[in-house]
C-alpha positions, 0 to 999 in steps of 0.5 A: 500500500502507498503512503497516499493510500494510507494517508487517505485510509487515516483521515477517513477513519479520523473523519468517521470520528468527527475528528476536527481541523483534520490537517496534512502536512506533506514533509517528504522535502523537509525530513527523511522520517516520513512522507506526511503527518496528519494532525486534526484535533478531538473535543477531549480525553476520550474523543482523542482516543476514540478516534486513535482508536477508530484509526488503528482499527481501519488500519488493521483490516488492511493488516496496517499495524503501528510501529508504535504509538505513544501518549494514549489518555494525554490528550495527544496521541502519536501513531506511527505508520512508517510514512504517515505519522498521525497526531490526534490532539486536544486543541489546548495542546494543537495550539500550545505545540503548533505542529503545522506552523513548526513544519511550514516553516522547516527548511527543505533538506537538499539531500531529499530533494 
């Protein structure tokens, strides 16, 4: 499977959840450690989780399983898919680490390009 196929599998199990603010960031010029992040937010605790959990659940019907995953009850969730790396967040801590601004402004890595 594609990292666009998988890309696309995570944001349409995010958005079953009604996950908010559902955000790709493509960072394949800036860094070697994925081809996207997908980063959308969940009203609380347990909706951040409920929708970890949806997004790991589509997955391994694809027999996708994470490499790992981190933060489960800490209103920011990070699931690694190899070349699509999901952070599900509370919007109090979307906003405090601003992931989209922090890779917006990454520089491009020549060695990548």
């Amino acid at each position: 499977m594609t990292s666009q196929e998988t890309l696309e599998l995570i944001r349409n199990a995010a958005d079953d959840m009604k996950a908010e603010r559902i955000e790709v960031l493509d960072v394949r010029a800036k860094t070697s450690i994925a081809d996207y992040f997908l980063v959308c937010s969940g009203t609380s605790d347990r909706h951040v989780d409920a929708i970890a959990d949806r997004v790991a659940e589509k997955l391994v019907e694809h027999k996708i399983k994470p490499l790992r995953s981190e933060g489960e009850r800490s209103g920011w969730i990070l699931q690694d898919y190899g070349d699509v790396v999901l952070h599900v967040m509370k919007e109090e801590q979307r906003q405090f680490y601003d992931l989209e601004s922090l890779w917006q402004s990454a520089q491009v890595n020549t060695d990548l390009v």
